[in-house]
C-alpha positions as CSV (number, residue, x, y, z in Angstrom):
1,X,62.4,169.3,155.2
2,X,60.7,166.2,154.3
3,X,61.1,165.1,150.6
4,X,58.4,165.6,148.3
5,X,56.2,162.9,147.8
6,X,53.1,162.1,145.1
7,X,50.0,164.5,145.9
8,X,47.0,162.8,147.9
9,X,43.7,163.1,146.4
10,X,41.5,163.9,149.5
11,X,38.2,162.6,148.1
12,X,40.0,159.2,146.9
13,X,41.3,158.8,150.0
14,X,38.3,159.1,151.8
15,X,36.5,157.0,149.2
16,X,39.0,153.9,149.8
17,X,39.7,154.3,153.8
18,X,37.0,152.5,156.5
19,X,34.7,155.2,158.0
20,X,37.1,155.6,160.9
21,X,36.0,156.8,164.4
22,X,37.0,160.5,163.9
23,X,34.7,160.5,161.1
24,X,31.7,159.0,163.3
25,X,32.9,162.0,165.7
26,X,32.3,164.6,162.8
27,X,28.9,163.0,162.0
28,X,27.3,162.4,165.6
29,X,28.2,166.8,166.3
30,X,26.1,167.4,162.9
31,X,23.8,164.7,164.0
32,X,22.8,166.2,166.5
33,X,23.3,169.8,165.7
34,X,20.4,169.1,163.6
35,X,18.4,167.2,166.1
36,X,18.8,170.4,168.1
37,X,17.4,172.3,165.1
38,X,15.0,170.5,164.5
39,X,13.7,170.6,168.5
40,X,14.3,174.4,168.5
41,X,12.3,175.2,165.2
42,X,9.3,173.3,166.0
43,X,9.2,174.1,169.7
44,X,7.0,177.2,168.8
45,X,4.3,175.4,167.2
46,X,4.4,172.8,170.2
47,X,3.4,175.6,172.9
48,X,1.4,177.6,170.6
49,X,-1.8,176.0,171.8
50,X,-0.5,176.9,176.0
51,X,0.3,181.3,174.1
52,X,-3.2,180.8,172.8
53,X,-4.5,180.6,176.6
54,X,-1.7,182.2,178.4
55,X,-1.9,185.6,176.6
56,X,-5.4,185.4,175.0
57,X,-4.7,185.7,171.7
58,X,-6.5,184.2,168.5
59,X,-5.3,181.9,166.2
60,X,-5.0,184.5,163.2
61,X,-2.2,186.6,166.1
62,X,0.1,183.4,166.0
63,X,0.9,183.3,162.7
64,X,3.7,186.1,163.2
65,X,5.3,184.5,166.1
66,X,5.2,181.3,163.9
67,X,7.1,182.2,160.7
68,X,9.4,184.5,162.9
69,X,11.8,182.2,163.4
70,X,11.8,181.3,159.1
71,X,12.4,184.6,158.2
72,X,15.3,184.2,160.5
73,X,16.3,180.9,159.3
74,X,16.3,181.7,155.4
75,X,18.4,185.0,156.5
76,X,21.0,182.6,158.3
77,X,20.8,180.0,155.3
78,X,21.1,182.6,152.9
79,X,23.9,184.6,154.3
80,X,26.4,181.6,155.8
81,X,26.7,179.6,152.6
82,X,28.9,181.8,151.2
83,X,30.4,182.8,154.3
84,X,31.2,179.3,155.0
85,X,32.6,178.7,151.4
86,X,35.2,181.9,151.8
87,X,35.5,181.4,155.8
88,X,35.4,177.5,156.3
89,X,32.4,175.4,157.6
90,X,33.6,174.9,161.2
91,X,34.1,178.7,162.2
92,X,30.0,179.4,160.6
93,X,28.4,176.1,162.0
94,X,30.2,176.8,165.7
95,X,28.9,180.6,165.8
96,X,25.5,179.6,164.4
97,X,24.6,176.8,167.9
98,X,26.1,179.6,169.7
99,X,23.4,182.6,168.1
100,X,20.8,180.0,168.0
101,X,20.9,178.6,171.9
102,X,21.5,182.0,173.7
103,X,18.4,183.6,171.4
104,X,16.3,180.2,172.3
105,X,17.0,180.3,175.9
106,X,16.5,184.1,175.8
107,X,12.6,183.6,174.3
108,X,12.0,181.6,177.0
109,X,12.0,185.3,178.9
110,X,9.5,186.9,176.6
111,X,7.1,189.1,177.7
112,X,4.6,189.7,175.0
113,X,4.3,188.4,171.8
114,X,6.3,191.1,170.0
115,X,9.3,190.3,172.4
116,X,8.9,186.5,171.7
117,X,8.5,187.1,167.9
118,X,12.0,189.2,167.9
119,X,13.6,186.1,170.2
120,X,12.2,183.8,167.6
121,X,13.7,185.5,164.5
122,X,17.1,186.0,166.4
123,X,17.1,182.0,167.1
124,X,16.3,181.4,163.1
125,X,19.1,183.2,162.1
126,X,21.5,180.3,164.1
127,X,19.4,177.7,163.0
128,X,19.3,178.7,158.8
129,X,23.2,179.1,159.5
130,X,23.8,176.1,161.5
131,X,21.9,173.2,159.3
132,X,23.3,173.8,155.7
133,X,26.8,173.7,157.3
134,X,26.2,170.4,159.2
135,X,25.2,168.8,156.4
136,X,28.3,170.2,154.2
137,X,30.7,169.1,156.6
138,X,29.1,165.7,157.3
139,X,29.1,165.1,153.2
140,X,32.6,166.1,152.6
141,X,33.4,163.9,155.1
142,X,31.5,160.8,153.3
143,X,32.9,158.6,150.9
144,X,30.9,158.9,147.7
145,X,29.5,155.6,147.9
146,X,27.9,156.1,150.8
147,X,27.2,160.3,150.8
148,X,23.5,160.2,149.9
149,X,22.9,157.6,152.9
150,X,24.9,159.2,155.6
151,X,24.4,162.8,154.9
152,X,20.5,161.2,155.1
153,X,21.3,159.9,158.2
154,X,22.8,163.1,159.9
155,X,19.6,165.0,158.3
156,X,17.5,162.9,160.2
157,X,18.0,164.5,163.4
158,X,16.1,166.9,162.1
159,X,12.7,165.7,162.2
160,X,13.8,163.5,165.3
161,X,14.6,166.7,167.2
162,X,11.2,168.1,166.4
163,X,9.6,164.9,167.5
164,X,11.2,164.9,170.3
165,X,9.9,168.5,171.4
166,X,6.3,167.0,170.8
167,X,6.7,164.4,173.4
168,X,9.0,166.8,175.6
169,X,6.3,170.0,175.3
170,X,3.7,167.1,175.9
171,X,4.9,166.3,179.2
172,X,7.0,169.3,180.0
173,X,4.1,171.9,179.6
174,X,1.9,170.7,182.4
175,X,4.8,170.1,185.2
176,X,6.6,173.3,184.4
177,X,4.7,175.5,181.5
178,X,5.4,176.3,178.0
179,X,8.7,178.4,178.9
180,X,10.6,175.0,180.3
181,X,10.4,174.1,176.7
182,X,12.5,177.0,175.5
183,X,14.9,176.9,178.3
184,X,15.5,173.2,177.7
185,X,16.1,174.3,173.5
186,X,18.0,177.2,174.6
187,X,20.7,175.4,177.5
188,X,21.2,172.0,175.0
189,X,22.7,173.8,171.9
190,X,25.4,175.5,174.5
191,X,26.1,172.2,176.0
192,X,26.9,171.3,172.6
193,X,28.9,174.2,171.3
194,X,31.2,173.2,174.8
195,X,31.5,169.5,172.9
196,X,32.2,170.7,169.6
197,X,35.0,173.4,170.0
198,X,37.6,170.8,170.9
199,X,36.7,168.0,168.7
200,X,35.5,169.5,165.6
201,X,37.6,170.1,162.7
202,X,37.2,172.0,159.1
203,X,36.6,170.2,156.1
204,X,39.7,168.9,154.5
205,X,38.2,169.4,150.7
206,X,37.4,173.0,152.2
207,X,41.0,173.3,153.1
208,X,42.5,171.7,150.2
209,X,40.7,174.2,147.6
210,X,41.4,177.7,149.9
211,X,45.2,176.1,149.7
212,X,45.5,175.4,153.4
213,X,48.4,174.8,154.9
214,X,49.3,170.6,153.6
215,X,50.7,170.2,157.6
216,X,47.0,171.4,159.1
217,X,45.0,169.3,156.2
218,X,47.5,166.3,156.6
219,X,46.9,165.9,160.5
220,X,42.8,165.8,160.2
221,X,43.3,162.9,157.2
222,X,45.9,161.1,160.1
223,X,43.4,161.0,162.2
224,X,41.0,159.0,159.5
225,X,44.1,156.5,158.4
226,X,47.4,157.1,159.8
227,X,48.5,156.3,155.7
228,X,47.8,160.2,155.5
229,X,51.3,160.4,157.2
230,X,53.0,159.3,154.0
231,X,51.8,162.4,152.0
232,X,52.6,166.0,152.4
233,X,51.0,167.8,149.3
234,X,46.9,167.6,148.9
235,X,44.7,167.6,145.8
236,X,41.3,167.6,145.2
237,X,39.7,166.2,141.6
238,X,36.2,167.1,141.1
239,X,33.9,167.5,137.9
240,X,30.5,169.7,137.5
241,X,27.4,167.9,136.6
242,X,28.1,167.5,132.9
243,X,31.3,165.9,133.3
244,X,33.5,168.8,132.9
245,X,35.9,170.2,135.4
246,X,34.7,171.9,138.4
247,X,36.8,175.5,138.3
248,X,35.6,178.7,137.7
249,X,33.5,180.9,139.4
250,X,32.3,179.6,143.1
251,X,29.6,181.0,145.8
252,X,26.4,182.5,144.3
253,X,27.7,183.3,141.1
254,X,28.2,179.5,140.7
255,X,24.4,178.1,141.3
256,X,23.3,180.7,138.0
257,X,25.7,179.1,135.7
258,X,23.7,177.5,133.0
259,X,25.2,174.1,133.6
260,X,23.5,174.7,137.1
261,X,20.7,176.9,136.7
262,X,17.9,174.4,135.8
263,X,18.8,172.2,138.9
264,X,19.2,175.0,141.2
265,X,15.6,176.3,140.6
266,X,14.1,173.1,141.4
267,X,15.9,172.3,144.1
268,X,15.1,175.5,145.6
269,X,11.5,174.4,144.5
270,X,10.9,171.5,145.6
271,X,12.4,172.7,148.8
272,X,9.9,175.3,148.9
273,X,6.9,173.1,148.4
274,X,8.2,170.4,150.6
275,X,8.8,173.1,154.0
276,X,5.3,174.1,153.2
277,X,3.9,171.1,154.0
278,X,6.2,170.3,156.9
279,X,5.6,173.7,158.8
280,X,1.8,174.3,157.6
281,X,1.5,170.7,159.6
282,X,3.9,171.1,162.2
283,X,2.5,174.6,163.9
284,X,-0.6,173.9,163.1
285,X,-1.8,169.9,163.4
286,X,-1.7,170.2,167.4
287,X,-4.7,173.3,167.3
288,X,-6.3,171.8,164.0
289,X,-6.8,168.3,165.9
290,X,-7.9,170.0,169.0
291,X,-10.6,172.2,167.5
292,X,-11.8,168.6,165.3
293,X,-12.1,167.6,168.7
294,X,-9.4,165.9,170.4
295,X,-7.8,166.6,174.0
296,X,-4.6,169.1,174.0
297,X,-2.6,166.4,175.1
298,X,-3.3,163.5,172.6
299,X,-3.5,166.0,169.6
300,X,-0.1,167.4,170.7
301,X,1.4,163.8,170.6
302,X,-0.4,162.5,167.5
303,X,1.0,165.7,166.1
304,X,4.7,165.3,167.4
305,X,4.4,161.6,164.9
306,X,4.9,163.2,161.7
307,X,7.9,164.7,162.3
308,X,9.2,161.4,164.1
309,X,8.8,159.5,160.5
310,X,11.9,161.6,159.0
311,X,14.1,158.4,159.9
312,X,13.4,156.7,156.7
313,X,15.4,159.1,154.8
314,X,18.0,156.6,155.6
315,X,16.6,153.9,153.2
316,X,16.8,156.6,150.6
317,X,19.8,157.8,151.0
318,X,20.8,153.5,150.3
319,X,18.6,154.1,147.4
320,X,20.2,157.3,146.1
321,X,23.9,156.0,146.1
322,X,22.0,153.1,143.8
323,X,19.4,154.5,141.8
324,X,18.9,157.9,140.1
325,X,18.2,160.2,143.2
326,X,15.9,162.7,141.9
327,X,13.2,160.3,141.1
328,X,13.8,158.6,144.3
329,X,12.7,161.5,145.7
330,X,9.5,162.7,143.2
331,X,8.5,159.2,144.5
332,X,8.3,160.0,147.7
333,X,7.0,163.5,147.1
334,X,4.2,161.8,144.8
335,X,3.3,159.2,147.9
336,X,2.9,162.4,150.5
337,X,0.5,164.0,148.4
338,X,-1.9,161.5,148.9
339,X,-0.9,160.3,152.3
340,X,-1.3,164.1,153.7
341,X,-4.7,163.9,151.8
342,X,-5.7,161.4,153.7
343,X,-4.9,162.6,157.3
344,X,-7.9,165.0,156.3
345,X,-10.2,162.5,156.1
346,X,-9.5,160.4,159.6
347,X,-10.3,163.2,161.6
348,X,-13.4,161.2,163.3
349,X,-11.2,158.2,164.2
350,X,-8.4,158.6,166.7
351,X,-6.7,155.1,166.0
352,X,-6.6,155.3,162.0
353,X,-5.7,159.2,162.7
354,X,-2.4,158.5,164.6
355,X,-1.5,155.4,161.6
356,X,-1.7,158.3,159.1
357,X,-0.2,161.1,160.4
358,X,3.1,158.6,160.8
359,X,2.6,157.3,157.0
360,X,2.5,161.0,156.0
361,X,5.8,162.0,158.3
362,X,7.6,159.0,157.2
363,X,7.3,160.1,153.0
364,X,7.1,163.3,154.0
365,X,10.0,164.0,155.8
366,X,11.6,161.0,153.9
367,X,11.4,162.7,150.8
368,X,12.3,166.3,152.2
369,X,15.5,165.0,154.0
370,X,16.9,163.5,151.2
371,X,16.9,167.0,149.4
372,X,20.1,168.8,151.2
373,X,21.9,165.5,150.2
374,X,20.6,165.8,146.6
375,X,22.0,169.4,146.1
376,X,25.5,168.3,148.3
377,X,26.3,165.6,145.6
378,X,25.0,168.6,142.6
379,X,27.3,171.1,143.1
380,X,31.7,171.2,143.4
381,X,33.3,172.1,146.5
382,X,34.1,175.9,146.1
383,X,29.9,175.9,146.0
384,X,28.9,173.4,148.4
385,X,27.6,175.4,151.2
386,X,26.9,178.1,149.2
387,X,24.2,175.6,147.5
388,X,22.9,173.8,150.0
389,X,22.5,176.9,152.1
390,X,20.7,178.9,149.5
391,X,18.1,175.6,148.7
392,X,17.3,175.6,152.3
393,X,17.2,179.2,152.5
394,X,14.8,179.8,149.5
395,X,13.1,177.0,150.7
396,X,12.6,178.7,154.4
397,X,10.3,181.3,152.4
398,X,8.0,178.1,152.0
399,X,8.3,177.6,155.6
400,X,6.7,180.9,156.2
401,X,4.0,180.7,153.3
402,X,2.8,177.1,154.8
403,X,2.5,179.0,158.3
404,X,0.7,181.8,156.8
405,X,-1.3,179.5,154.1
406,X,-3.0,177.9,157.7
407,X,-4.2,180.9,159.3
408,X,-5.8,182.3,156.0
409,X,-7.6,178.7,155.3
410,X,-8.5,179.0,159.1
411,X,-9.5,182.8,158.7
412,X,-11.8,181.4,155.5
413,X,-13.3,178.7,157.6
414,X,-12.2,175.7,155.7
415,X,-13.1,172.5,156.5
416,X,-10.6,170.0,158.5
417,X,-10.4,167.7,155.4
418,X,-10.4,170.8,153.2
419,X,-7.4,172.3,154.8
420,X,-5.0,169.0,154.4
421,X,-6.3,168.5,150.4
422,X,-5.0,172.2,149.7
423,X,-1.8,171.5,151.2
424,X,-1.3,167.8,149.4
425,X,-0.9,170.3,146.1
426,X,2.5,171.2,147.6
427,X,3.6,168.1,147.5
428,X,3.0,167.1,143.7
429,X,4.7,170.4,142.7
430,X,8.1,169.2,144.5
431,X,7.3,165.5,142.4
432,X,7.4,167.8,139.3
433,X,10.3,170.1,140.0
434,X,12.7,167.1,140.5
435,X,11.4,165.3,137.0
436,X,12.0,168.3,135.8
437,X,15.5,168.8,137.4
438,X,16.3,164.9,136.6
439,X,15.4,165.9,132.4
440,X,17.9,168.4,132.8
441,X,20.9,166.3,134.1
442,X,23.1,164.2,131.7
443,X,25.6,163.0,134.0
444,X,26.6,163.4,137.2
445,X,30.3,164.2,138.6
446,X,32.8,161.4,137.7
447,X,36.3,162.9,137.5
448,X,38.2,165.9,136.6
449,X,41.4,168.0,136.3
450,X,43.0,168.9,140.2
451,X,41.2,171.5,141.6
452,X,44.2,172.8,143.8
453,X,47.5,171.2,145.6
454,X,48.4,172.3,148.8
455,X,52.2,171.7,148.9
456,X,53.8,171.0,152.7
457,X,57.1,172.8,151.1
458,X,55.5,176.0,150.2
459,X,54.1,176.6,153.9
């Protein structure tokens, strides 16, 4: 038996080592489990003009098929946080690109709109689980002087993945029809799941507070720095947002505490606010331009540029680990309220049209990726996935009002300018939930008592 040495703080030693290759490996698979995500979830709103002719349906019919898949993903989000925080991260995220390929490639079968509105819920359920976890893993993987950036980074895949279906469905649809899209969002995320099942590993802060075994946590940290190999006992020193020591209770039971409870209600709120926006857009821009008069084709790619602007969610994740993060964000929130106003009144010129819809992704999605990295750095470890999970579950709710908010401005016979003004609302309420979260922090985490010590001698 080795001798016992001094215990390893998991979350120093990430702090002080270089970003190693095994811990670009970890990001890229969440990087682009997202990307996936994000291709899969907006895929429906891409074809939805191609249903509309295919099955002769109105526009009012689509709006069931269209929030199918968020009922789905706040169900997944909702119900593997905690599983993930009693289970581990690696066994929830792995299942989830399984449920959500095999139900994507399956809607590509449908029938009837019933059939492709049951498809489209089944794939939401692996999406909801598969995002919150991806981001988990990538943050507890981050040194914290650098989280807020990287964990922006990976979230970027998201919007890029839902671009990417624009330009894909844009091209895709006329060659090989609007199934070819679903096939192509149903065959990737099994490729994937082939990729990760060798290479991906649980998160050693995960392992460290179930009280893993210190041999299984000790060979992931050897492949960040081989100066793990040193150490045989783990420990794990966090703090909760007041500066007091992160035990107690964990899961859902944890976000209610009233250290938490403030901050937890507007992050699921600005959440909220922020996927109404994004999905009220996202299904809807590409039939909104067409009936202000544009061809299919150009208003599906103008469309497919606001989700492409999520990339600048890496300059606020920089700004985050610098500034104070929540009113990085209610900056960008405040700047997409009037940028999304102002996509409604371009309509008549294709050129400034296109400019704006890419100003109003970029803060947009900017401001909306930069949330899941917000409530990762909020809450402790025994609640991380639990809290991120449950924001973007909450917040899928907002997914579905945005989809539904549409069709009923649409149903009223709003104007095109009138429609894009009601939705800019959303966007201020997000600006004031996170002032209002920010008056309700005094600190954030700096230090603690041990949360647990995995001990190589008692395995």
């Amino acid at each position: 038996m080795r001798p016992e040495t001094p215990a390893l703080d998991v979350q120093a030693f990430i702090n002080r080592e270089p970003f190693s290759r095994y811990q670009w490996l970890i990001f890229a698979l969440c990087f682009f489990v997202v990307l996936l995500d994000g291709f899969d979830t907006a895929a429906i709103g891409f074809i939805a003009p191609s249903l509309l002719k295919d099955w002769g349906i109105a526009k009012p019919d689509l709006a069931p098929v269209l929030s199918a898949a968020l009922f789905g993903l706040a169900a997944g989000a909702l119900t593997s946080g905690p599983l993930a925080d009693r289970y581990g991260r690696r066994k929830i995220l792995l299942l989830s690109v399984l449920v959500m390929g095999a139900a994507c490639m399956g809607s590509a079968f449908a029938g009837n709109l019933q059939e492709l509105t049951i498809l489209r819920f089944l794939t939401g359920l692996g999406l909801g689980a598969a995002m919150p976890n991806a981001v988990t893993l990538t943050s507890e993987y981050s040194p914290a002087a650098r989280r807020a950036m990287l964990t922006n980074a990976m979230f970027c895949g998201f919007p890029l993945g839902a671009a990417l279906g624009g330009f894909l469905a844009a091209w895709m649809i006329p060659l090989w029809g609007w199934r070819s899209v679903l096939m192509l969002g149903g065959a990737a995320p099994l490729l994937l799941l082939l990729v990760m099942l060798p290479s991906l590993p649980e998160s050693v802060r995960h392992m460290v507070a179930k009280g893993y075994a210190a041999e299984r946590i000790g060979a992931v940290l050897r492949r960040i720095s081989s100066s793990a190999a040193a150490f045989n006992r783990f420990t794990l020193t966090e703090t909760g947002p007041q500066g007091e020591a992160a035990t107690g209770k964990s899961g859902i039971t944890l976000l209610f505490e009233p250290r938490y409870l403030v901050g937890t209600c507007m992050l699921w709120l600005a959440y909220f606010m922020g996927l109404v926006i994004f999905y009220a857009l996202v299904n809807w821009m590409p039939v909104l331009f067409k009936d202000a008069g544009l061809a299919p084709k150009t208003a599906t790619l103008i469309a497919a540029l606001f989700p492409l602007g999520g990339v600048g969610a890496i300059l606020f994740g920089w700004l985050m680990d610098r500034y104070n993060a929540n009113r990085v964000i209610a900056i960008g929130f405040a700047a997409t309220a009037v940028a999304v106003f102002a996509i409604g009144q371009a309509a008549g010129n294709v050129g400034v049209l296109t400019v704006v819809v890419f100003v109003a992704g970029t803060l947009m999605n900017t401001a909306q990726s930069s949330l899941p990295a917000l409530a990762a750095a909020y809450y402790p470890t025994r609640g991380h996935a639990t809290g991120v999970a449950w924001m973007l579950g909450v917040g899928r709710f907002g997914g579905i009002a945005g989809s539904f908010l549409v069709a009923e401005l649409t149903r009223r016979q709003l104007g095109f300018a009138d429609v894009f003004a009601v939705v800019a609302v959303a966007a201020l309420v997000s600006t004031v939930a996170l002032l209002v979260k920010q008056a309700s922090d005094r600190n954030r985490p700096d230090g603690g008592k041990p949360l647990m010590v995995a001990d190589a001698g008692a395995h």
